[in-house]
C-alpha positions in Angstrom: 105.8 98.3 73.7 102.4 97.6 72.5 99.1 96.5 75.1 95.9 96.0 74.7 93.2 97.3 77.3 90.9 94.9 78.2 87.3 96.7 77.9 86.5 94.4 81.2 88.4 97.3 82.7 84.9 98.8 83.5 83.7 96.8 85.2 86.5 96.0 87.4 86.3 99.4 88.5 82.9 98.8 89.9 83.3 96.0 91.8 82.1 95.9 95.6 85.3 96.9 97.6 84.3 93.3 100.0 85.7 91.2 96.9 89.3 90.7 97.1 91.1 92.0 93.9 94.3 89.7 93.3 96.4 90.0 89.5 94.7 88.5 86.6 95.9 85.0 85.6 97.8 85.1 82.2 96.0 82.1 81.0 93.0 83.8 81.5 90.3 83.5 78.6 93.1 81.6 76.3 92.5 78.6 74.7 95.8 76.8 73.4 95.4 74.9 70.6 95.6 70.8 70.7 97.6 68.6 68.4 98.9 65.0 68.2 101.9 63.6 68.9 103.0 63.1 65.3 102.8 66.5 64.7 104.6 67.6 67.1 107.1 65.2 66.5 107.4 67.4 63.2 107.2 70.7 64.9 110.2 69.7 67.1 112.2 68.7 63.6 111.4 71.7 61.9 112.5 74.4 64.8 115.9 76.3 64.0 118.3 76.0 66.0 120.1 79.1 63.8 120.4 80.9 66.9 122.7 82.7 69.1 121.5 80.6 72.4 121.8 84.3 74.0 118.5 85.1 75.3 115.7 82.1 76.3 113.2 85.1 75.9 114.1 85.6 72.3 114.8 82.6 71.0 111.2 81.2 72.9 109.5 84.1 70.8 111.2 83.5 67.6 110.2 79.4 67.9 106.0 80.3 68.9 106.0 82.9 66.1 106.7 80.5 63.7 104.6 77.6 65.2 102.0 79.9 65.3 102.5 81.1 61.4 104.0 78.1 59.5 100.7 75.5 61.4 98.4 77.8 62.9 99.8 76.4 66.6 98.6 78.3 69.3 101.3 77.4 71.8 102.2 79.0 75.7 105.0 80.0 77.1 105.9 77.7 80.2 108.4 80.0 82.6 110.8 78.8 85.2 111.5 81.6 87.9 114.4 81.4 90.3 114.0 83.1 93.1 117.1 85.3 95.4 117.3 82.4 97.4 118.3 80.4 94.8 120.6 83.5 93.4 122.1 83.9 96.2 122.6 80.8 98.6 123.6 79.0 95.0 124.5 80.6 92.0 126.9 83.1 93.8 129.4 80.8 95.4 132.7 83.1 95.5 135.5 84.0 94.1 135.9 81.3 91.0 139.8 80.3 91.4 139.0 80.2 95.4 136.1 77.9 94.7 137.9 75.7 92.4 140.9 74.8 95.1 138.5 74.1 97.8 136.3 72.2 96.1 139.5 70.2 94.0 139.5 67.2 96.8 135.9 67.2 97.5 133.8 66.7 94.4 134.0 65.3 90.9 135.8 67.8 88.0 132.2 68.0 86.0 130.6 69.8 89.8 133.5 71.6 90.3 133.7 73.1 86.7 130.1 73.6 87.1 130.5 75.8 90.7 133.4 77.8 89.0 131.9 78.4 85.7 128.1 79.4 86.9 126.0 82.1 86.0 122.8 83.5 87.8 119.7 82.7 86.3 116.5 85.3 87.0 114.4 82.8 84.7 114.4 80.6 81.8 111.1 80.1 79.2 110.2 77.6 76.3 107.3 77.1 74.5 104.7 74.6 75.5 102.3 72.5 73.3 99.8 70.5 74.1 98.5 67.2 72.8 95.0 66.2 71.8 95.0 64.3 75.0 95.7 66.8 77.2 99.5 66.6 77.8 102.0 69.7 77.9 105.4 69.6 75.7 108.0 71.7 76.5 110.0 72.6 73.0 112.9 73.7 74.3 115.4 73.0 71.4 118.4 74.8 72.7 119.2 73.5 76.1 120.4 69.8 77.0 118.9 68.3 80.2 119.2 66.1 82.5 115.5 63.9 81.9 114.2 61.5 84.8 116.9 62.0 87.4 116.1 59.4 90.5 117.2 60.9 93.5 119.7 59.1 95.9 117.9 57.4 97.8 115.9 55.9 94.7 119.1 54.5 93.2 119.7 53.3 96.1 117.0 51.0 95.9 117.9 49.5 92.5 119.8 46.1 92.2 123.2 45.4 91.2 121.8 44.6 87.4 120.1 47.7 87.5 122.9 49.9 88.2 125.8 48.0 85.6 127.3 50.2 83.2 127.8 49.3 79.6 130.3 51.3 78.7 132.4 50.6 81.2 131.1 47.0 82.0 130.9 46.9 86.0 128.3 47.6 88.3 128.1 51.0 89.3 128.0 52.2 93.1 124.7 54.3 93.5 126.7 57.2 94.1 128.3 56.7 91.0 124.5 55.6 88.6 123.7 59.0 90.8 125.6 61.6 89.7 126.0 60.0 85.9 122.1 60.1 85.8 122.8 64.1 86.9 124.9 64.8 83.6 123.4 62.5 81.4 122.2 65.6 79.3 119.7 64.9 76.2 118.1 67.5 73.5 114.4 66.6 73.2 111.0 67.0 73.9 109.9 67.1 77.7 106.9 67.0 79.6 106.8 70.1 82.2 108.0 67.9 85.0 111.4 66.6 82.8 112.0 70.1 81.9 111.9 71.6 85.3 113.9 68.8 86.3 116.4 69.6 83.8 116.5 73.2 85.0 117.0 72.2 88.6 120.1 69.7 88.5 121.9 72.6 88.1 121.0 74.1 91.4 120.9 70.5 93.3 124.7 69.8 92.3 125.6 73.6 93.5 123.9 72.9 96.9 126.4 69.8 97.1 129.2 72.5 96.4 127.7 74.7 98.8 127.3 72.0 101.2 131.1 71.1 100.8 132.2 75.0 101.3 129.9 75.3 104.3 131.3 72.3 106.3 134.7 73.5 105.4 134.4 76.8 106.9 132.5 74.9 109.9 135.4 72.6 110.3 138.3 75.4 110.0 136.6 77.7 112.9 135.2 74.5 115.0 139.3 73.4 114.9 140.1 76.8 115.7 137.9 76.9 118.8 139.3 73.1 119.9 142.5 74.6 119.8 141.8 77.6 121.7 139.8 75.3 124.5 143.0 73.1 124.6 145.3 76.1 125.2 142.8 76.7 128.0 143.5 73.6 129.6 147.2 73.5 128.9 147.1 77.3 131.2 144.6 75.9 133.6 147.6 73.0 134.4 150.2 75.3 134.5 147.9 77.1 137.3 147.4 74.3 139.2 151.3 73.4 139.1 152.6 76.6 140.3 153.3 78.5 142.8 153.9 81.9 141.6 151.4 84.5 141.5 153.0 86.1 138.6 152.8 83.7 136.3 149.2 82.5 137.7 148.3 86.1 136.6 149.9 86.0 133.1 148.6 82.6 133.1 145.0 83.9 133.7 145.7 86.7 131.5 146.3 84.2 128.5 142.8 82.3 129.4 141.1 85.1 129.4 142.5 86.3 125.7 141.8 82.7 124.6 138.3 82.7 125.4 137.6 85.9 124.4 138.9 84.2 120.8 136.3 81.8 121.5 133.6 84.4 121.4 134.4 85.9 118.5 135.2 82.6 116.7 131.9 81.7 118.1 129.8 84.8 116.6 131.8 83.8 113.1 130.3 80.1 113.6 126.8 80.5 114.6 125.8 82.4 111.5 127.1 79.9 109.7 125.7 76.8 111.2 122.2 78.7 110.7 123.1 78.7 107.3 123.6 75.5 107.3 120.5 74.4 108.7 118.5 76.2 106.5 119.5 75.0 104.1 118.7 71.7 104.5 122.6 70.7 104.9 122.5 69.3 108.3 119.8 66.6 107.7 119.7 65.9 103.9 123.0 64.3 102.1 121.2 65.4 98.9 118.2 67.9 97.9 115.6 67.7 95.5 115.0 70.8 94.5 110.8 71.5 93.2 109.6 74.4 91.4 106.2 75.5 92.9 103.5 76.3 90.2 101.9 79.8 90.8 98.8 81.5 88.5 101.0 85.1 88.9 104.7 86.5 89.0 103.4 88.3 91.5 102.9 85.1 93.8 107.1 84.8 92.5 107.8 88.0 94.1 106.1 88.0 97.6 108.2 84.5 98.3 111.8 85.0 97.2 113.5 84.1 100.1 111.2 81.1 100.8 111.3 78.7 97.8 114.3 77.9 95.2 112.1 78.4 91.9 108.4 78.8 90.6 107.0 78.0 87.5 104.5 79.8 85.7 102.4 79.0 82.4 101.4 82.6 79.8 99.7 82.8 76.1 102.6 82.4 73.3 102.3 86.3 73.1 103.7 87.3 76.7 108.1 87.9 75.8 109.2 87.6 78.9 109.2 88.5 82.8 108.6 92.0 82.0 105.4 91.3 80.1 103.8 89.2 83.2 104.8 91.9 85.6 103.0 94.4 83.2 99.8 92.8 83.7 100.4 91.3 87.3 100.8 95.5 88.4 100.3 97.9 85.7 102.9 100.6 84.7 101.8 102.8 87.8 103.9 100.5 90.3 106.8 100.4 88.3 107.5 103.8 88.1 106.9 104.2 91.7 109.0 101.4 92.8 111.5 102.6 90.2 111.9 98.7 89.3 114.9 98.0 86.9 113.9 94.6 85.5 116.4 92.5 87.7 114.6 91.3 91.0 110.9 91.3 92.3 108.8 93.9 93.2 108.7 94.7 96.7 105.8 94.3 98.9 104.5 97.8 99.3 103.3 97.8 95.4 101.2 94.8 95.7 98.2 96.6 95.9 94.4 96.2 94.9 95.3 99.2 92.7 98.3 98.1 90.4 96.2 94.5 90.2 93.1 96.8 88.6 96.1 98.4 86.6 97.7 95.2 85.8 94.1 94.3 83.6 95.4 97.4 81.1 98.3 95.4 80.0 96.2 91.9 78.6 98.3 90.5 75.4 96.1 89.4 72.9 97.9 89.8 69.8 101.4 89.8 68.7 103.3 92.6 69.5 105.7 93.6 66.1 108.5 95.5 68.2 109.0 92.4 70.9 109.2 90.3 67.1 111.5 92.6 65.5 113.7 92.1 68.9 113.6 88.5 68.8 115.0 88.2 65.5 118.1 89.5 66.6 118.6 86.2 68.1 119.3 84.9 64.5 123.0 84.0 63.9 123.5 85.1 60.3 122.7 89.0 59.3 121.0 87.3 56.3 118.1 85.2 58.4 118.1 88.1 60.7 117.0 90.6 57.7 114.4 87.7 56.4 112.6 87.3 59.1 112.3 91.0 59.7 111.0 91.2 56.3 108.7 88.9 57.3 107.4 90.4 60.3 106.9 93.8 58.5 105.1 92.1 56.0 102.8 89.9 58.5 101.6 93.7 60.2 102.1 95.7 57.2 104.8 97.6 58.5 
């Protein structure tokens, strides 16, 4: 895989050791190109969607590669990072069949399917114009969304008129506008904000399943523990009505099995009612989730058990999550940390050193491999082959 060294290198390496060396911003020294909304309107019409819809990396790099050649666009890449929080609190919910029946009373089919069906998400990325104005378009022409979902307590706040349904011709009850809003799914452009939005629906309507499959384990054990207390009492009368010391003893015996069931009942409930409050369950009916924006992956990685999601913003020539950890550490860290792609980079390689080292991976150019990759995201053998052609004919190849 192609990088460029950055010839600032030098003079990194001379910098007084007072000054705090943290990893280069992607964005740094690029200058995206502006253009107005009519013509992006036409770059959105003219973007394939010949695609397999495998990988967002690919498909992102095969739709800035042609911005870039076919009207000279230069475009970013916006990136949405999900963190092991939301991996594992959300996207891994169980065993899929298991989910499905505890969840069948509990919440709508379209949240159920959804909890059953899921797969983990490291990241997602899109291109990202921007207008003459200023504004940032996400071209994400793959995905349907959710766009301007109001949270619960906004629809809440909206009248009667606001909330009737035309299709079905009756006012809907705000949990009802609520959740239709949440799958009301649309293929367009989006400003940042819609597009994250989009992208983290999916983990709000898990943490409702979540929420449902933590109260029910919280409401099987708490039962469990009632029933043991009122076996308690049940001994604790037959003690007071008798006479016999051998049944007082078998009596206490039985107590002292029941609340030793209690502890261990207990020690099954607490970590779960942690759980639950850390998750926001005890004092939210909903959440909203928000994606943090960060100059760095490596701002991603020190805070994955902290925050659902980041989002990060990188010239049209970084691929993917690999790239930006390239030139957030250098190559030095991940041969030491022996990182395998999946997951951040842990603490102890987030040095001054693999920031300097980081500076040696700068993408400046298209890189022809990363292209020829991409282009396996075409459907047909036939576009695949063209636009290979092409990209051995663009770098004389």
């Amino acid at each position: 895989m192609k990088k460029l060294i950055l010839p600032a290198i030098l003079a990194w390496s001379t910098m007084s050791l007072a000054q705090e060396v943290t990893p280069l911003h992607p964005m740094e020294n690029y200058t995206p190109s502006t253009h107005s909304d009519q013509e992006i309107a036409g770059f959105w019409n003219s973007m394939t969607t010949e695609l397999k819809d495998k990988d967002c990396y690919k498909r992102a790099h095969i739709w800035s590669y042609w911005l870039y050649r076919s009207y000279n666009v230069y475009s970013t890449k916006i990136f949405i990072h999900y963190t092991q929080r939301f991996n594992d609190e959300l996207d891994e919910l169980g065993d899929a069949d298991d989910i499905s029946s505890r969840l069948r009373d509990n919440v709508d089919e379209r949240t159920r399917n959804m909890a059953r069906r899921n797969k983990t998400w490291d990241y997602h990325v899109a291109p990202m114009v921007r207008t003459h104005d200023g504004r940032e378009i996400v071209l994400d022409k793959s995905l349907v969304l959710a766009h301007n979902v109001p949270t619960l307590e906004e629809v809440r706040q909206l009248s009667d008129m606001e909330r009737y349904d035309e299709r079905s011709r009756r006012i809907l009850s705000p949990e009802e506008y609520f959740e239709n809003a949440r799958w009301n799914l649309q293929k367009r452009p989006a400003t940042p904000e819609e597009w994250l939005e989009g992208l983290t629906v999916r983990g709000e309507i898990l943490w409702d399943a979540r929420k449902v499959l933590i109260e029910q384990d919280i409401a099987e054990l708490s039962n469990e523990i009632a029933e043991k207390r009122a076996e308690i009492a049940d001994y604790e009368n037959r003690i007071r009505a008798t006479d016999s010391d051998g049944r007082i003893r078998r009596y206490q015996r039985s107590i002292a099995d029941r609340r030793e069931d209690i502890s261990e009942l207990q020690r099954e409930l607490n970590p779960i009612l942690e759980k639950y409050e850390s998750l926001g369950m005890a004092d939210n009916e909903k959440i909203d989730i928000k994606c943090k924006k960060v100059d760095s992956i490596a701002d991603v990685d020190k805070n994955h058990e902290t925050e659902w999601c980041y989002v990060t913003e990188a010239p049209m020539y970084y691929w993917n999550e690999i790239d930006l950890r390239y030139l957030a550490y250098g190559n030095e860290a991940y041969r030491q940390s022996g990182w395998r792609y999946i997951g951040p980079i842990p603490p102890e390689y987030h040095t001054e050193a693999a920031y300097l080292d980081g500076r040696n991976y700068v993408q400046s150019t298209w890189d022809p491999e990363e292209l020829e990759i991409s282009a396996g995201e075409f459907k047909s053998n036939s576009l695949r082959a063209y636009w290979r052609d092409l990209i051995d004919e663009d770098f004389d190849l």
